[in-house]
C-alpha positions in Angstrom: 73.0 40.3 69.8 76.4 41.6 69.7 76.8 43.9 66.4 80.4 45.4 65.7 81.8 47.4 62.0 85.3 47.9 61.2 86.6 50.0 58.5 89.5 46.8 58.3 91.7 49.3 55.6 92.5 45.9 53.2 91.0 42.5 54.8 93.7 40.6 52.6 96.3 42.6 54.5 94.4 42.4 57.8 92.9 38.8 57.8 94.9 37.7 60.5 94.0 40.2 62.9 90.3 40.3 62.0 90.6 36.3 63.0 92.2 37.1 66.1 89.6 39.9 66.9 86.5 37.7 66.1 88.1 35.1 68.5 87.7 37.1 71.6 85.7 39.7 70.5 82.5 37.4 69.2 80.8 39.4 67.8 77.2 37.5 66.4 77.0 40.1 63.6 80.5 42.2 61.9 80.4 44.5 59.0 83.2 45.4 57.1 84.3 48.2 54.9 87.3 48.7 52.7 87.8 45.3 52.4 89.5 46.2 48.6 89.1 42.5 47.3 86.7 41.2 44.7 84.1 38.5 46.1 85.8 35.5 44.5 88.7 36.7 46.4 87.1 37.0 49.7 87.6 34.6 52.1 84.5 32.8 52.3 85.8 29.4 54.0 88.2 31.3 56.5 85.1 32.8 58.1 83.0 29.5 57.8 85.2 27.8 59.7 85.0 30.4 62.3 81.1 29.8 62.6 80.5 32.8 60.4 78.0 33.0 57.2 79.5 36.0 55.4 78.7 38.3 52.1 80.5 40.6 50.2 80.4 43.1 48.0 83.8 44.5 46.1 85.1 45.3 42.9 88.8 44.6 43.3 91.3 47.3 44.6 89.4 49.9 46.2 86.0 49.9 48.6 84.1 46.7 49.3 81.7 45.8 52.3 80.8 42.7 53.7 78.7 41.2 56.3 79.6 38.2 58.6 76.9 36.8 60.7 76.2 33.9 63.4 72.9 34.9 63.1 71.8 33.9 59.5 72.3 35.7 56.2 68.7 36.2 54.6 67.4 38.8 51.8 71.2 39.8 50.9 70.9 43.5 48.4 74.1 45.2 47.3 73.5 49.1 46.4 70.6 51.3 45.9 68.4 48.7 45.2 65.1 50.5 44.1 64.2 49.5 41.3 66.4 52.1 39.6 64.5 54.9 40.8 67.5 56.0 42.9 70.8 57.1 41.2 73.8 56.3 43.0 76.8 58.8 42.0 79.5 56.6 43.1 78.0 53.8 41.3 80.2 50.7 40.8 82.1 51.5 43.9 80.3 49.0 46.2 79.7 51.0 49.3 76.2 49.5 50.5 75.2 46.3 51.4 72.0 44.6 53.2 70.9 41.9 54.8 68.9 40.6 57.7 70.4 38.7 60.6 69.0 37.3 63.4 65.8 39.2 62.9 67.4 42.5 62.1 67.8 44.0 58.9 71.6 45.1 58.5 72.9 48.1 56.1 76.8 48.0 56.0 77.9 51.1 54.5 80.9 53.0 53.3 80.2 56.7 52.6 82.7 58.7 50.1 85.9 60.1 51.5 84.8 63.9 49.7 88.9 64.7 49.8 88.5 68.3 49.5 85.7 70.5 49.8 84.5 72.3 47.0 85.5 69.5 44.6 83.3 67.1 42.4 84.2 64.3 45.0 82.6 66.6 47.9 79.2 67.1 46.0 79.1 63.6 45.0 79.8 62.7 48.5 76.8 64.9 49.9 74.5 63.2 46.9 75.7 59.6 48.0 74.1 60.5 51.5 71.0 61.8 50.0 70.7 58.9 48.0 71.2 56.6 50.8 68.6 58.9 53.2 65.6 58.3 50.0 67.3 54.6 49.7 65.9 53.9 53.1 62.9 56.0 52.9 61.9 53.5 50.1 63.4 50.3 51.2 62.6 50.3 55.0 60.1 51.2 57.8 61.5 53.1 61.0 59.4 51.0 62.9 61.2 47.9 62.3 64.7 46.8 63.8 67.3 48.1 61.6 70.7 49.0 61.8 72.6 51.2 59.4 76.4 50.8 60.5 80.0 51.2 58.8 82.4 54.1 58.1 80.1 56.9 57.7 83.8 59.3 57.1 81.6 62.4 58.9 82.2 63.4 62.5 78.4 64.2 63.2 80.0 67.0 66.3 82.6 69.2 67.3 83.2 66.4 70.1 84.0 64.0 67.5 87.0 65.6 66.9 90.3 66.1 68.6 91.0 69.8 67.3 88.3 71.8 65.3 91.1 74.0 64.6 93.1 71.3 63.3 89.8 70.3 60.7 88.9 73.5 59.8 88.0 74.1 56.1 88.2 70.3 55.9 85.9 67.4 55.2 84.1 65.2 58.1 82.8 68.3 59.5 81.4 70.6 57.5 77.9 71.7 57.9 76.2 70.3 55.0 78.2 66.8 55.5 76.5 67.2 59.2 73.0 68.0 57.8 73.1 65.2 55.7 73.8 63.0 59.0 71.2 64.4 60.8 68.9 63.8 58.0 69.2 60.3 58.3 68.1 60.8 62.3 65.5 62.8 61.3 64.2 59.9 59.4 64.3 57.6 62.3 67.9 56.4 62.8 69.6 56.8 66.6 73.4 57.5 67.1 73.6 53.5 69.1 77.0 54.6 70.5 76.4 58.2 71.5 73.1 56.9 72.7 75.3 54.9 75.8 78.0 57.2 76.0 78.4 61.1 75.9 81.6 61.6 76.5 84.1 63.9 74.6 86.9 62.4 72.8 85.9 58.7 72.1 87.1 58.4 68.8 86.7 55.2 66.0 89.6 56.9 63.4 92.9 57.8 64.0 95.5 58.9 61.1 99.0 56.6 60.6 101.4 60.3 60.5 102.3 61.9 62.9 102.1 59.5 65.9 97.7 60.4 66.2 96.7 57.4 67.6 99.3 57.9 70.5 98.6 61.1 70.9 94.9 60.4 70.7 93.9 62.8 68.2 91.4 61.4 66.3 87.8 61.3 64.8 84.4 59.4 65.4 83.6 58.5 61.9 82.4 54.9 62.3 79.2 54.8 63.5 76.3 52.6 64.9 72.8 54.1 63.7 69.3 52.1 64.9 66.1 52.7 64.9 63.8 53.0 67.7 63.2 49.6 68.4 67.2 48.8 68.4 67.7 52.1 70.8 65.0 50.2 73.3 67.8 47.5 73.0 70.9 49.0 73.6 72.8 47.8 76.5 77.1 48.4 76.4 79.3 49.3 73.6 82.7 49.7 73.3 85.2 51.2 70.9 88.2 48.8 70.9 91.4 50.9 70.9 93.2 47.7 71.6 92.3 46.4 67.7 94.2 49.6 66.5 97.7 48.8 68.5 100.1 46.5 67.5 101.7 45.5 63.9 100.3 46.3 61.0 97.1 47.6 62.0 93.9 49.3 60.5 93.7 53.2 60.7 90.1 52.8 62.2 88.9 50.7 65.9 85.8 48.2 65.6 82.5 49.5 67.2 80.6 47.0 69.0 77.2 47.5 70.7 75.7 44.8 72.4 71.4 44.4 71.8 69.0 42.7 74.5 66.7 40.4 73.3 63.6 42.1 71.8 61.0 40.0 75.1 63.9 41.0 77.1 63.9 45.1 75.8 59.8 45.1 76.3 60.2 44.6 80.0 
């Protein structure tokens, strides 16, 4: 299985070169974030027609995840969905959604920018997270294959990074936005990319000012997390820089891992 997320920055805007991507890129599963459509505006027969079943989850303007799969679309949740036992503080904002594909159960999600420390939007940030660790401690088993994937806007190292220096006092790497990452491996989630490669500067996120992306000074803020029996799995990945050149693009690269076949991983 071939499983990719992009942070697309507006798919209405970016349609075009998501088609061109999925062309050569084929990925069997793709999640989306910060789509910033409503779902009868998403483009459901674009991506049928591509060989893609696809569901979204937007409110208009802002946010919005989605899920494309070759795979199959089954047991599709949007949100915290647990039975209202988790509060999510960003709620109508449509930042999470699940379902499984080809056998593995799929979380696309889109954690809060924070803007500034010290502000509301920071603490609500750090409760999303927390919501979403007890959100899986509810929902799913670490046993099982499961992959929780999208624009997770925390760099979980210094190595993430271009220039601590240059983020210092800033969000994406504070200590408790870390902590709150780590958390989430603590409860059974691997870093799929950092898992292949362990490298220094191999960044997902680079800012439009100030000429970043040639300059290569960017983040790793889009990640791949699996549990165990997806880490068994892992075979290449790749962070395609060549998605964030051209006209027009996003301000983030798609993630791709590619996943041996589950008889093929117990060898």
């Amino acid at each position: 299985m071939r499983l990719a997320t992009w942070n697309v920055n507006s798919l209405k805007a970016r349609l075009p070169r998501v088609e061109e991507w999925l062309a050569y890129a084929q990925p069997d599963v793709l999640c989306l974030q910060e789509t910033k459509l409503a779902d009868d505006q998403f483009p459901q027969l674009t991506f049928s027609a591509l060989g893609y079943d696809a569901v979204h989850h937007g409110p208009g303007r802002w946010n919005g995840v989605a899920i494309l799969s070759k795979v199959g679309i089954e047991g599709v949740t949007a949100g915290f969905d647990a039975g209202g036992a988790i509060i999510d503080p960003y709620e109508g904002d449509a930042r999470l959604l699940a379902a499984t594909c080809g056998g593995v159960r799929v979380v696309c999600v889109y954690v809060p920018n924070g803007r500034e420390v010290g502000t509301e939007f920071y603490d609500r940030k750090l409760v999303w997270l927390d919501a979403l660790r007890a959100w899986l401690s509810a929902t799913s088993d670490p046993a099982q294959p499961l992959a929780v994937v999208g624009d997770f806007n925390v760099a979980p190292e210094d190595r993430d990074v271009w220039s601590t220096a240059a983020f210092e006092g800033a969000t994406h790497v504070t200590g408790p936005e870390r902590d709150a990452v780590a958390a989430l491996r603590d409860w059974g989630l691997v870093d799929g990319f950092r898992a292949l490669y362990d490298q220094e500067r191999l960044f997902t996120y680079w800012d439009y000012r100030r000429g970043d992306f040639h300059n290569h000074r960017g983040m790793r803020i889009d990640l791949v997390l699996v549990t165990a029996p997806l880490a068994d799995r892992l075979r290449w990945g790749i962070i395609d820089r060549n998605a964030r050149k051209g006209k027009g693009p996003s301000d983030h690269a798609p993630v791709v891992v590619d996943l041996d076949p589950p008889d093929r991983a117990a060898q």
